[in-house]
N, C-alpha and C positions, 0 to 999 in steps of 0.2 A: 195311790192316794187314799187315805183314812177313810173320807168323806165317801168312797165311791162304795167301798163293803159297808158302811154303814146304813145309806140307803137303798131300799129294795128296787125292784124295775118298774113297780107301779108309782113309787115316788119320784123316783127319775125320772120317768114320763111327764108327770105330773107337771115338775119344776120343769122341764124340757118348753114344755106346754106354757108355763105361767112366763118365763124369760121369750121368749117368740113372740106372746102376744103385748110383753111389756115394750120389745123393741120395737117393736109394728107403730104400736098409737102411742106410748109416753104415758100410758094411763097405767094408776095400781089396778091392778088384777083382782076381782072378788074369788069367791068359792062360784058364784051360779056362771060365770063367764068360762072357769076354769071346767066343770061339768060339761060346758056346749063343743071345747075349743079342745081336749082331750083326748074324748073318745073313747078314757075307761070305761064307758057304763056304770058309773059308782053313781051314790048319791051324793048331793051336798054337803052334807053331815059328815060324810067319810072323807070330800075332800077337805074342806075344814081341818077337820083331825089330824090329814097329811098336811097341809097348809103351816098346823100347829107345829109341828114335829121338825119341818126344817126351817121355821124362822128361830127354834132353841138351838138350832144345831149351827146358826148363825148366815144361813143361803138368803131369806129373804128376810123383807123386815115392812114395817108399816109407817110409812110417811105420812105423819102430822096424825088428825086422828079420824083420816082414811081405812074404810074396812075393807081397802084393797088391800094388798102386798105387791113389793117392787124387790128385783136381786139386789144382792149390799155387792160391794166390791170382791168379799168371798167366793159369794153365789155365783158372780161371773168368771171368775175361773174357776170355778169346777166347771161351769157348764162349756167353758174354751180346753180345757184340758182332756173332757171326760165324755160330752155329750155333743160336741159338735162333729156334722158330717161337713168335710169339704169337699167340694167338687171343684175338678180343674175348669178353668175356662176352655168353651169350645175353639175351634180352629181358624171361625169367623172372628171372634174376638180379637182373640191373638192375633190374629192378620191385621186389624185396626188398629193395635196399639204398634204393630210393626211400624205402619205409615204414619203416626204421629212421632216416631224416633228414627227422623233421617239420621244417618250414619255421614250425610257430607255437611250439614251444620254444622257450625263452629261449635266449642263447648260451651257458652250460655246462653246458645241457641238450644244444642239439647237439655242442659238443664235444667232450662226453663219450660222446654215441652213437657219434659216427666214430672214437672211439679204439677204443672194446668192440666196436664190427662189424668193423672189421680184423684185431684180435685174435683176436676167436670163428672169424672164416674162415679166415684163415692160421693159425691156432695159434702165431703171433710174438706177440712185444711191440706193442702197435700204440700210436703217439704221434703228438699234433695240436697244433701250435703255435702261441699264442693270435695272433688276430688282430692285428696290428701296430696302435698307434696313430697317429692320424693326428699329426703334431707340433703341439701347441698353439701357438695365438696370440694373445699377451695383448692385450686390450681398453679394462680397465678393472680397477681395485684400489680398497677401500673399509680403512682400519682403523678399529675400535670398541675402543675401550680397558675392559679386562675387571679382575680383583681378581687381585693374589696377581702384577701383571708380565705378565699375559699379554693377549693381542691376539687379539682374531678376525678374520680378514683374508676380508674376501669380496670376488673376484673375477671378472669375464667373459672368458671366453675364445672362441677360435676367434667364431662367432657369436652364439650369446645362452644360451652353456653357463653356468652358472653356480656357481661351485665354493665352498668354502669348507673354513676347517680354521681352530684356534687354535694358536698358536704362544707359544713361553715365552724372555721377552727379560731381558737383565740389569740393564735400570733402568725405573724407571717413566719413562713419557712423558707429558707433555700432550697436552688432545685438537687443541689447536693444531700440535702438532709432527708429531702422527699425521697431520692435513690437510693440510701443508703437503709429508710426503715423499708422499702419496698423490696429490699435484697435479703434483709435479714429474714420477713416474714414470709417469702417467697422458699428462702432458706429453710428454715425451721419447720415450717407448719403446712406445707402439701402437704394433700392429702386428707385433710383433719376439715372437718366442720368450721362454718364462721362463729358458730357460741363458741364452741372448745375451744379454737385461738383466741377470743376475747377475751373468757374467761383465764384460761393459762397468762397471759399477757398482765392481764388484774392480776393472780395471784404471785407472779414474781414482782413487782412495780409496790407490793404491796410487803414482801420477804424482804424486797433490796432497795427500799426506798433511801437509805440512806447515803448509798455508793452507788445510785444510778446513775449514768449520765445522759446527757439531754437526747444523744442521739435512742434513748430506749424508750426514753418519753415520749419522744415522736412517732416512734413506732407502736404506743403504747393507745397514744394519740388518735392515730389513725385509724385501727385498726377499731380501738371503740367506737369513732364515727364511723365508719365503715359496714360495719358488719352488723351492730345495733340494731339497725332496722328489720334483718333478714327473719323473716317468721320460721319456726319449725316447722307450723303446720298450719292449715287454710282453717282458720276459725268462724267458717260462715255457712248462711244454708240457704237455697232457695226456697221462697214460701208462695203458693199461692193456693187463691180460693179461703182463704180466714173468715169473710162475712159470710160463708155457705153457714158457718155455727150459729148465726143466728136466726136461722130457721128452728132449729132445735127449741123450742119452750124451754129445756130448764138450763138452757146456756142464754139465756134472751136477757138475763140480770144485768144489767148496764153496767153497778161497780165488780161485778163480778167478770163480766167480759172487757171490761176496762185493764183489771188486773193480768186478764189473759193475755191481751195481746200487748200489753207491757212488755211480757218477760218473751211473746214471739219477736219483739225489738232487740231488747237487753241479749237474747240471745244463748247465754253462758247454760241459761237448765237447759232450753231443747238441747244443745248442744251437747251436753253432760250424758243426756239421754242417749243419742244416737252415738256416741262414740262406747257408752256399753250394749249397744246393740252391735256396734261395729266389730265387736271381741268374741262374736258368739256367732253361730251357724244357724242358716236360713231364717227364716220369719221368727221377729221377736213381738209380745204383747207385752202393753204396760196397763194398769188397768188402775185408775180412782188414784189411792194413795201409794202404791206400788212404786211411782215413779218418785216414790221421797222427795216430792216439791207439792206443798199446799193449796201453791195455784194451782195446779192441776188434779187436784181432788177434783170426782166426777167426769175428770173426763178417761178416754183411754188413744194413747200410739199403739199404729199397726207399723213394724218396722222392718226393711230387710235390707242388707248388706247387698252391694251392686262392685261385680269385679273386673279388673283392667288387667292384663295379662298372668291370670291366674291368680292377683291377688286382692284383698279387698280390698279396692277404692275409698269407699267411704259408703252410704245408710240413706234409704230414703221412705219415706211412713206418709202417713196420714195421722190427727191428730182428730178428733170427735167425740162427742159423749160417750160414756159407757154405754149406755143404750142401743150404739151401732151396730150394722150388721156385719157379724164375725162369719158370717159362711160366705156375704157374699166379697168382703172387702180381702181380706186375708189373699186371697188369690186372686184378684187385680195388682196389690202389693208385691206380691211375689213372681208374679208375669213380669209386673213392670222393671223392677229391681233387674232381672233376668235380660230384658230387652235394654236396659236403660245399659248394661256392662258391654253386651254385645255390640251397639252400636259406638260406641266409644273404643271399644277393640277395633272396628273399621273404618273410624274416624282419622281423615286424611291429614 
């Protein structure tokens, strides 16, 4: 990193020093606080000087017209990147987060534990993002013709899952015509995903509308009602602990934490966030504007990937000011993540 040859080990210190004490109280940092909380034995004047030197180089800056200084977004990653010591959690710990993630809990019984244990530790937001599904594979499709137009479609998937749901069509069908698109698509399309056959299904219906006959329609039919609903992937996440943020002073803004937890509903940006944390290995940090969403300037996700036999599951973080504590949160996340896959591996 640039930033790291460019400042010496008395300035690193220095800013080591002024972010510690920023993340402690919430308060900017003078130069006479930063002489006491240090340790260089310099003077005032000399921190000052260094003071000067990395608020041009863009680490801290001065809020409002405060003759403290506070880190910018910059300034905390270097100091996550370059200056931070992590220590693992001791054995004790790790034993207590063991027994907050029973392994014979159902699944939104555990992941509802690992969102509340993150939260209750860290005093963040703690959110766990539901298990991805595996993509379905259609097998096999049965219609029963029901009263009132409607169909109850039972299906097999993947290997002897067996689903079912009724669905509401615009004409009555025969139970002949019901058999005949159930043979065709039983025919055709094992094997293959339910988008893929819907989609294939639209795009012939769409090449051959002109010499289609009714019995493709029906199966064309069906198969959009059918299959329409089935998700690719689990677009949800467990949250809890969101009003621990308003203990934080500069998250206490009401339209400002109105905005937050808008989009902790809407869902789509955390969402966006942890499925690129989900693409990447071990602990991921988002930090201020990093996360390319505006609501979430000032704050920062601690995120990690949690895996289900061998692969990755899906992401679960915490959500808190920049001002959080990165030595001691980073590895409750990463414990947790850790315990949170294992016990889902021994889930009955």
């Amino acid at each position: 990193m640039a930033k790291e040859n460019a400042i010496n080990v008395r300035a690193q210190q220095l800013f080591k020093a002024l972010v510690e004490r920023h993340i402690h109280d919430g308060q900017p940092v003078g130069s006479a606080a930063l002489v006491e909380v240090s340790g260089l034995g310099v003077s005032a004047a000399t921190v000052r000087n260094i003071m000067s030197d990395l608020e041009a180089q863009g680490l801290i800056m001065s809020p409002h017209t405060s003759a403290g200084r506070v880190p910018t977004t910059q300034g905390y990653r270097f100091f996550v990147d370059t200056l931070l010591n992590v220590e693992p959690l001791d054995k004790r710990q790790v034993n207590r987060f063991m027994g907050e993630l029973n392994p014979d809990d159902n699944l939104p019984g555990l992941l509802h534990s690992a969102s509340t244990l993150l939260s209750s530790v860290t005093r963040l937001a703690g959110m766990v993002m539901l298990p991805r599904r595996e993509q379905s594979t259609f097998r096999h499709i049965e219609f029963l013709p029901l009263s009132d137009n409607r169909i109850l479609v039972i299906w097999v998937v993947n290997n002897q899952e067996v689903q079912n749901r009724i669905i509401h069509i615009n004409r009555p069908h025969s139970p002949s015509e019901l058999q005949q698109a159930a043979n065709y698509l039983n025919a055709e399309f094992a094997g293959q995903s339910p988008q893929a056959i819907r989609s294939s299904l639209l795009e012939e219906l769409r090449t051959t509308r002109e010499s289609v006959n009714n019995f493709m329609e029906t199966a064309v039919e069906m198969a959009e009602c059918a299959f329409s609903a089935q998700p690719e992937k689990n677009d949800d996440y467990v949250l809890d602990g969101q009003f621990n943020l308003m203990e934080y002073a500069e998250m206490a803004d009401m339209e400002k934490l109105q905005r937050l937890f808008d989009a902790f509903e809407r869902k789509h940006k955390v969402l966006n966030l942890l499925e690129q944390a989900a693409s990447a290995q071990g602990v991921q940090i988002f930090i201020g504007e990093e996360s390319g969403y505006k609501v979430f300037d000032g704050c920062s996700f601690i995120t990690a990937p949690y895996s289900v036999k061998g692969k990755t599951a899906g992401v679960l973080g915490v959500i808190g000011p920049t001002r959080l504590n990165y030595e001691r949160v980073i590895p409750v996340v990463d414990v947790t993540a850790k315990l949170l896959g294992a016990a889902l591996n021994n889930n009955g």
